[in-house]
Legacy VTK file of the C-alpha trace (Angstrom):
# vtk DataFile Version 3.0
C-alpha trace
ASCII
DATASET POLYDATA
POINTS 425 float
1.678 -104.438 -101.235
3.111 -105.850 -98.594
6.440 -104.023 -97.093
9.044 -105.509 -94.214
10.481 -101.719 -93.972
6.941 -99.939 -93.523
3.816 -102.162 -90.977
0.702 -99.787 -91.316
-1.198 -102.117 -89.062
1.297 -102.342 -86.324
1.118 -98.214 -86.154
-2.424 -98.348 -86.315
-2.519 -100.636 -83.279
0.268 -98.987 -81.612
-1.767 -95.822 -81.661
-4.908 -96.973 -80.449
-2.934 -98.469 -77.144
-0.905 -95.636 -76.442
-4.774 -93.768 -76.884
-6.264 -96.760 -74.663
-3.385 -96.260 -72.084
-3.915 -92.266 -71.962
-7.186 -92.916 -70.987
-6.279 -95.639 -68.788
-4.059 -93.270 -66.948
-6.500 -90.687 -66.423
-8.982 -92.941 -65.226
-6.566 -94.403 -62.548
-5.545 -90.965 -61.390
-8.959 -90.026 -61.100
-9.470 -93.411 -58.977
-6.645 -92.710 -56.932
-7.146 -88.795 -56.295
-10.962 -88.875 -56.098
-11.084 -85.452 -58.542
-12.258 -85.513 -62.169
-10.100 -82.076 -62.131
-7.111 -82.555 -60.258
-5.001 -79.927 -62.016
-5.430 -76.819 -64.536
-4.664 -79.010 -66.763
-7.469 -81.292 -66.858
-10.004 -78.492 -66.999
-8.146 -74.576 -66.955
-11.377 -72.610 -66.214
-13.013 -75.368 -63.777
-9.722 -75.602 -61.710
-9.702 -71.553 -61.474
-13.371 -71.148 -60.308
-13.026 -74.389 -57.574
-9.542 -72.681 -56.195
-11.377 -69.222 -55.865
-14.285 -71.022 -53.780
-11.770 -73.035 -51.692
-10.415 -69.684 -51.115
-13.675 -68.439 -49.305
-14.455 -71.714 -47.457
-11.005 -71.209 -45.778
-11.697 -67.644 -45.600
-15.242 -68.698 -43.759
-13.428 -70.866 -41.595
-11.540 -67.918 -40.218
-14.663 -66.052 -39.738
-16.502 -68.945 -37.696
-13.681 -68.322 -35.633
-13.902 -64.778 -34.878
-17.967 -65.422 -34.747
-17.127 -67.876 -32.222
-14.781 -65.651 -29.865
-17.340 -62.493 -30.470
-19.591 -64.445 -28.967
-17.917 -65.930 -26.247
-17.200 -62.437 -25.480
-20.892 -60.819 -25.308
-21.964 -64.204 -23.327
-19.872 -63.039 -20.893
-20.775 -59.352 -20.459
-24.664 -60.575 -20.774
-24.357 -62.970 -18.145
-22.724 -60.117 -15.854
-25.021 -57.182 -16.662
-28.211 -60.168 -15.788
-26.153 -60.738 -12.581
-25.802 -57.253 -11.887
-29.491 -56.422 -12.372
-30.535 -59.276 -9.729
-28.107 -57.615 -7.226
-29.713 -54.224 -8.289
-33.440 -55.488 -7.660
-31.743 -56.899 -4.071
-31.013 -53.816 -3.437
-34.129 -52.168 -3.968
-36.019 -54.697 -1.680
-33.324 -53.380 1.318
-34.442 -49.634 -0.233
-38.255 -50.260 -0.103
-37.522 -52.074 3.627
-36.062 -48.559 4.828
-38.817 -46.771 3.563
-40.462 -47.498 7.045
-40.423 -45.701 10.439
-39.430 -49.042 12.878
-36.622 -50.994 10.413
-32.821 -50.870 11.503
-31.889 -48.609 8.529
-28.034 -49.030 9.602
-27.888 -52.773 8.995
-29.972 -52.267 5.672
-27.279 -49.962 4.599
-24.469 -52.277 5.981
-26.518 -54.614 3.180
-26.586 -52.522 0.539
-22.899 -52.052 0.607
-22.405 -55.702 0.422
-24.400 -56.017 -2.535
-22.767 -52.692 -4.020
-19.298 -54.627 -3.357
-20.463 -57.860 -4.987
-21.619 -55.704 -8.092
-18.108 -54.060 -8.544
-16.213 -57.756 -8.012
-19.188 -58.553 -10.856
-17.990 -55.917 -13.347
-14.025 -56.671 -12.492
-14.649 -60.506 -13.489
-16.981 -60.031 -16.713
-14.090 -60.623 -18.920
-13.297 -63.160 -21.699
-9.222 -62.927 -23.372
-8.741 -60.366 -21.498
-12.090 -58.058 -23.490
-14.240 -56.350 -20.524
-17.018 -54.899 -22.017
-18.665 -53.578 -19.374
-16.201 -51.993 -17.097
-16.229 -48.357 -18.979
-12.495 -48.478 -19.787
-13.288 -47.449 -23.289
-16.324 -46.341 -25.416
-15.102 -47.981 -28.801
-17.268 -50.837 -30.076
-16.625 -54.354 -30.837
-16.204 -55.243 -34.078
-16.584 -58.467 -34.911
-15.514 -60.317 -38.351
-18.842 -61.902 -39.666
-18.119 -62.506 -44.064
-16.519 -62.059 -46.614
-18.921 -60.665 -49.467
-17.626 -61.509 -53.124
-18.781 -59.069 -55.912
-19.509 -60.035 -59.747
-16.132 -58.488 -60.591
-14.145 -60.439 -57.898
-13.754 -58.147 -55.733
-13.923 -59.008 -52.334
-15.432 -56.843 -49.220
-15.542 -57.654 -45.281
-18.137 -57.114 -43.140
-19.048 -57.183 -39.444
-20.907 -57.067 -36.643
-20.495 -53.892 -33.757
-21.240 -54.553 -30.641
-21.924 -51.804 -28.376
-20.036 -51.446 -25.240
-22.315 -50.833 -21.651
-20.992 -48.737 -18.843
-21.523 -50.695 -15.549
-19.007 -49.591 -13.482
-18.977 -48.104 -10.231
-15.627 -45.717 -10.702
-17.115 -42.702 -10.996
-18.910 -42.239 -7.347
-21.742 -40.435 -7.068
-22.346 -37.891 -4.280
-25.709 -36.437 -2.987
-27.375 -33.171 -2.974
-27.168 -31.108 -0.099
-29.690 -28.550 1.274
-26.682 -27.314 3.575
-27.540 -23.291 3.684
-30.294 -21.148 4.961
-33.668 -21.601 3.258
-35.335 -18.383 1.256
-39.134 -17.744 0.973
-39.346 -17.240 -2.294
-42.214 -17.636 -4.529
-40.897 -17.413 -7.135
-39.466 -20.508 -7.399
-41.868 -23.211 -5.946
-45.141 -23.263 -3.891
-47.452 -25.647 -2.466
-51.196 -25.022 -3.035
-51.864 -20.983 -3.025
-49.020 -20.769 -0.138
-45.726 -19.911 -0.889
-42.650 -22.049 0.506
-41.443 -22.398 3.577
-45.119 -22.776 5.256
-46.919 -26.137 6.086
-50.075 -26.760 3.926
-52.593 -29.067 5.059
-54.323 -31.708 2.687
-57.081 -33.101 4.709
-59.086 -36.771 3.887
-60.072 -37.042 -0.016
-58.464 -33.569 -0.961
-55.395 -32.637 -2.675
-53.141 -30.209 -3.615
-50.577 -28.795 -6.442
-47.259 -28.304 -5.839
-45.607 -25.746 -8.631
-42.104 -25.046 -9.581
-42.585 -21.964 -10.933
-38.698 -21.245 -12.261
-35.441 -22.547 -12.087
-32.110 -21.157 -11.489
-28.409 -23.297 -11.176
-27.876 -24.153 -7.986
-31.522 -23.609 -6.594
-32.534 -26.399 -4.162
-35.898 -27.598 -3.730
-37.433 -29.705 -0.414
-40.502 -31.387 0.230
-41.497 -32.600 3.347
-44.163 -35.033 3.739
-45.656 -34.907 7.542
-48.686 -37.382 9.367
-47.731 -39.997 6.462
-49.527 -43.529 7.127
-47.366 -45.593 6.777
-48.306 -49.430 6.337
-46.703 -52.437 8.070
-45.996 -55.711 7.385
-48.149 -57.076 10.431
-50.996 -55.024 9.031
-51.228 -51.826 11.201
-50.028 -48.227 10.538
-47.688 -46.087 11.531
-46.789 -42.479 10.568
-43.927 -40.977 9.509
-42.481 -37.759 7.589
-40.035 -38.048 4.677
-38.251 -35.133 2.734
-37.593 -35.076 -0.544
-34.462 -32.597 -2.506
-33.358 -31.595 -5.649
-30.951 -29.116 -6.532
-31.392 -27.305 -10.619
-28.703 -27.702 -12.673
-27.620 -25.050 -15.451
-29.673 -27.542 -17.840
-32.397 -27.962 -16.073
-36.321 -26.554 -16.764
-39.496 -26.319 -14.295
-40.382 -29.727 -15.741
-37.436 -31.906 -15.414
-37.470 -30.540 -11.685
-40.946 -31.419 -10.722
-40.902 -34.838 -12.956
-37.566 -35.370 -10.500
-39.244 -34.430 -7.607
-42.156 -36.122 -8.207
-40.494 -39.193 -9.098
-39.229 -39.435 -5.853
-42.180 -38.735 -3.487
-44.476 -41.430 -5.590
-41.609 -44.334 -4.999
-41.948 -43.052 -1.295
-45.386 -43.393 -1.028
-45.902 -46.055 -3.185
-43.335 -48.402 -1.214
-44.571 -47.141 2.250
-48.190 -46.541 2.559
-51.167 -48.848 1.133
-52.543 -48.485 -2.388
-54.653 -45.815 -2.746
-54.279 -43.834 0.118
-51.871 -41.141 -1.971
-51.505 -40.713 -5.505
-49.021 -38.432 -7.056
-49.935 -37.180 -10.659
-47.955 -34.255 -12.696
-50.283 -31.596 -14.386
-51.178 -30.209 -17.353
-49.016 -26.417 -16.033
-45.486 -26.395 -16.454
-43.667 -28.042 -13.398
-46.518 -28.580 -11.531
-47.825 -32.035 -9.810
-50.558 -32.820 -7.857
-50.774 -34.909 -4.539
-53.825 -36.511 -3.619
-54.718 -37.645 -0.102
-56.964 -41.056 0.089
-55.921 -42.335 3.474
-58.821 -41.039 5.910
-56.111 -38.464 7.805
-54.613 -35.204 7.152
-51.417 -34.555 5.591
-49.311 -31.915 5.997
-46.942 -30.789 3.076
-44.260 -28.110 3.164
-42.000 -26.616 -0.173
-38.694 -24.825 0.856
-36.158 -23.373 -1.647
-32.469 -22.621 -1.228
-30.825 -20.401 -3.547
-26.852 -21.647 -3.209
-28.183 -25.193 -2.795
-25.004 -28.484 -3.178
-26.131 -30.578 -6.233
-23.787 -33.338 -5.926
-23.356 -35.600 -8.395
-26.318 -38.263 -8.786
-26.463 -38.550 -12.677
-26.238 -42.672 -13.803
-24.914 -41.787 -17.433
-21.272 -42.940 -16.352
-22.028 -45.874 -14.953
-23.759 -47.116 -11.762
-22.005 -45.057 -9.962
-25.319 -43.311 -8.612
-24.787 -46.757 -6.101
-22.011 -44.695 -4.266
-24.964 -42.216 -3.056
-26.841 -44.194 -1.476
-27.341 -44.040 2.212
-31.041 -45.156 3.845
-29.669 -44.135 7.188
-31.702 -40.542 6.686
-34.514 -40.133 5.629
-33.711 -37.835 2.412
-31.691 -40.539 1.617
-34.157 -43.144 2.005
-36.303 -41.368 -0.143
-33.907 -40.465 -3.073
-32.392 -43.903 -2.983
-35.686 -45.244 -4.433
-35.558 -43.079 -7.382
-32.239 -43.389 -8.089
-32.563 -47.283 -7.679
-34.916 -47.522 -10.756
-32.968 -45.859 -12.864
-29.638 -47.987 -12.622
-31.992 -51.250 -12.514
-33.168 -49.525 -15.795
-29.843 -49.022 -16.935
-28.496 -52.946 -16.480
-31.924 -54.060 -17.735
-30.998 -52.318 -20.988
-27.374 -53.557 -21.160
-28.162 -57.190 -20.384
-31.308 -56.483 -23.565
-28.573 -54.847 -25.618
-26.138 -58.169 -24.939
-28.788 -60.556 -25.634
-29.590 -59.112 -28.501
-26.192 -58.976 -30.101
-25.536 -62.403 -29.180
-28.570 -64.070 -31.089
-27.103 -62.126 -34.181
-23.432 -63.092 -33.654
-25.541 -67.012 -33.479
-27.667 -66.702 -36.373
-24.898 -65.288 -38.588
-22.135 -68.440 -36.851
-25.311 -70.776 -38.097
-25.300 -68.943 -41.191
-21.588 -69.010 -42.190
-21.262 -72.864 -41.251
-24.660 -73.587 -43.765
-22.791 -71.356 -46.117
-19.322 -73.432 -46.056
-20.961 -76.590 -46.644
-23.045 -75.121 -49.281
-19.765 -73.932 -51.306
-17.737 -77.266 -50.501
-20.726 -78.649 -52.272
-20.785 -76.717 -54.797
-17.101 -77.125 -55.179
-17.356 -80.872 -55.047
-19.694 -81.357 -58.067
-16.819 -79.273 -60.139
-14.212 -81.311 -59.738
-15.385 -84.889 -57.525
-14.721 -87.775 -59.464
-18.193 -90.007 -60.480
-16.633 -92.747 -58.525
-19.393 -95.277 -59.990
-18.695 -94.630 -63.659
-14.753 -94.108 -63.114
-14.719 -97.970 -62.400
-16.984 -98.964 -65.075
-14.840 -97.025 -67.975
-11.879 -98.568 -65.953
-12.623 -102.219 -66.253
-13.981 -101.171 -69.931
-9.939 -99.589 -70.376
-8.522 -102.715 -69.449
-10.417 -104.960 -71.741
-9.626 -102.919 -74.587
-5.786 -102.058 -73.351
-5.330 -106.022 -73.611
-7.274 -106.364 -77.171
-4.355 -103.720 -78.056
-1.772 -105.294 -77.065
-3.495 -108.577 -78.962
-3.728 -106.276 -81.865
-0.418 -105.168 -81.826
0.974 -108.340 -81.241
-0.721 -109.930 -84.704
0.450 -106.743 -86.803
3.963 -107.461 -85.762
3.880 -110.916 -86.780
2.810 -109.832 -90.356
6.030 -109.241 -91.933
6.937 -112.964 -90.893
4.431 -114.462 -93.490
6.165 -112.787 -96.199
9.343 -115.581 -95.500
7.201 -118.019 -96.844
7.057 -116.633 -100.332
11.569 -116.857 -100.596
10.977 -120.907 -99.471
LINES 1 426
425 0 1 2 3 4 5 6 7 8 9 10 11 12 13 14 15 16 17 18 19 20 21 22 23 24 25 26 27 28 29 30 31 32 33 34 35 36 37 38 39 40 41 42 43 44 45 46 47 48 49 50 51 52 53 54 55 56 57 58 59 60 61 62 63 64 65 66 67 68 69 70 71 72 73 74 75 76 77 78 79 80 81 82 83 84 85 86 87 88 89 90 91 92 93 94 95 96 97 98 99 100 101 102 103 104 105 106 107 108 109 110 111 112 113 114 115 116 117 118 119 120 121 122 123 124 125 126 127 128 129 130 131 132 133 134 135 136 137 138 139 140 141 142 143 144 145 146 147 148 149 150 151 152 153 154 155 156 157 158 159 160 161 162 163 164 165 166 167 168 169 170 171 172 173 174 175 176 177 178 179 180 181 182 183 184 185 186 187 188 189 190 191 192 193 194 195 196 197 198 199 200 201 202 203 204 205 206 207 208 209 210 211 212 213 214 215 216 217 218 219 220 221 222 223 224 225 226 227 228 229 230 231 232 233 234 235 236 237 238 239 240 241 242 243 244 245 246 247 248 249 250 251 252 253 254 255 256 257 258 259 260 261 262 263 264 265 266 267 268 269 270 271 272 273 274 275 276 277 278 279 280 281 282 283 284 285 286 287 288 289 290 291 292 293 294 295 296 297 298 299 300 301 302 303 304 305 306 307 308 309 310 311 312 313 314 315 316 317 318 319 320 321 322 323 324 325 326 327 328 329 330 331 332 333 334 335 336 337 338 339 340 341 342 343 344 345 346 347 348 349 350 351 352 353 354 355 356 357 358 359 360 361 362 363 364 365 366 367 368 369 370 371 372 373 374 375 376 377 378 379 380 381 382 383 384 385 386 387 388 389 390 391 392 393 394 395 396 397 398 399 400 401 402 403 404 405 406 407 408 409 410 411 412 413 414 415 416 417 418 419 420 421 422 423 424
């Protein structure tokens, strides 16, 4: 049956364009946008998952940042504390060169101070925006931003790197100990050999003898004096020379952190001054005792004196370097103390510049780390919702074949009704 009110095929084909043209339509949009999912529309749960991972590659991008500026920061205080432990081991050459007899100790010191000034203007400078961390103004760490760490339930946790701060400063001077009162002979606190203090022992040629610190009280000083020392010289001859050595007890310490003190400081002295071999310091098996041997083909004469109300001054390094205040080579007790103390700052920016260098390669592996991530996840984000490019324009061309057979289609169902005419002729 044929019907002029009612054309079946002209719906048909009307229906299959508008179909062809919806597809059409997508296929340009994906074309022109470049995303298979442009919208929540086109794919709900797809959209949501790629908007939660742009979310962290933003949120990475921050992060890179603060990676960045962290490590701008500890580049800074590395490259200082290095710089500082260079103008430490300077320092110790003038120390060692005032260890001997014929050296003007007065210009070495005028030296020293130099390099002591250049290590504070060192400190002052080792800043980045205005962050010093090396100039003891504070204790608190760093913290530096380095993720963003995404649970299975979506919940979403920071994390970071600390970066311990290092005390370089030279604020809190130093002063020295001072054996400023009347010595007491008192055996109980310290002898030399069999001979208790304030008496000269002789060591003669291959002999040696023990030095003991038998107790300790706060405030009790303790001197060595080295006599007939041979003393090397750069030209190759000898020279003697006498050296003393103090130490005043605080209320923390014991017989052994006196005598390790005490002999720290008389094997630096001998060590920088006289040739290898000819004295050799060793500490005991007893408690506070050390032994010092004589190698160098004369005698040497040793003395131990106590002092019971002893000035301790204030040569501890834990607040800094300001142990470098203390110095002074013009005597010879501070000659001989300098060289200890000089170890044990060098010791201390060794450790800071370590402790900088190793934060540093951290804050760089985890920057390498977060920029390898971010690419992963755009990746990841681009196979979700990138367009196939390739097989948009194949379907594309394939749309507009078929939208024109439609519209042919179409076309020849609405020309139907006009045959029926012919049958009323």
């Amino acid at each position: 049956m044929s019907s002029i009110l009612t054309n079946n095929s002209a719906m048909v084909a009307l229906q299959t364009l508008k179909s062809i043209n919806s597809d059409l339509g997508k296929t340009q949009s994906m074309i022109s946008t470049g995303k298979d999912v442009a919208s929540a529309k086109d794919n709900a749960s797809v959209w949501a998952i790629s908007k939660v991972m742009e979310s962290d590659v933003k949120g990475f991008k921050g992060i890179s940042d603060s990676l960045n500026l962290g490590e701008a920061t500890v580049s800074v205080a590395r490259q200082a504390a290095e710089a500082v432990t260079d103008l430490l081991t300077d320092i110790k050459g003038k120390i060692v060169a005032a260890q001997e007899a014929n050296v003007d100790r007065s210009k070495l010191q005028t030296d020293i101070e130099a390099l002591t000034d250049q290590i504070e203007s060192v400190v002052g400078a080792a800043q980045f925006n205005g962050l010093n961390l090396i100039d003891g103004t504070s204790t608190d760490d760093m913290s530096i931003l380095s993720s963003l760490n995404r649970g299975s339930d979506g919940s979403v946790t920071s994390a970071s790197i600390d970066v311990g701060r290092q005390n370089l400063s030279l604020t809190d001077a130093a002063t020295t100990a001072a054996f400023d009162g009347s010595t007491v002979d008192d055996g109980t606190l310290a002898a030399v050999g069999s001979t208790n203090d304030d008496a000269d022992v002789t060591v003669a040629d291959s002999a040696d003898t023990a030095i003991t610190i038998a107790s300790v009280q706060e405030g009790a000083g303790y001197r060595i004096t080295l006599s007939d020392v041979q003393l090397s010289s750069p030209n190759g001859g000898t020279s003697v020379g006498s050296r003393e050595f103090l130490y005043v007890a605080s209320a923390t310490d014991s017989v052994d952190s006196v005598r390790d003190n005490l002999s720290a400081q008389v094997s630096a002295y001998l060590g920088a001054s006289a040739d290898s071999g000819d004295y050799t310091v060793t500490n005991g098996t007893n408690a506070g005792e050390f032994t010092i041997a004589n190698g160098s083909g004369e005698n040497l004469t040793v003395k131990m004196e106590t002092q019971s109300g002893a000035t301790p001054g204030t040569t501890s390094t834990a607040a800094g370097l300001g142990g470098l205040a203390a110095l002074d080579v013009t005597t010879d007790v501070g000659a001989g103390q300098a060289l200890s103390t000089i170890d044990t700052l060098i010791d201390k920016a060794i450790d800071s510049a370590a402790a900088f260098g190793s934060a540093q390669g951290r804050i760089e592996t985890q920057s390498d780390f977060i920029s390898k991530l971010s690419d992963s996840l755009k990746s990841g984000i681009g196979s979700l919702v990138d367009a196939n490019m390739e097989e948009a324009s194949a379907r594309l061309q394939a749309l507009q074949v078929q939208q024109q057979l439609g519209v042919q289609s179409l076309s020849i169902a609405n020309q139907a009704p006009q045959s029926i005419l012919s049958l009323f002729r």
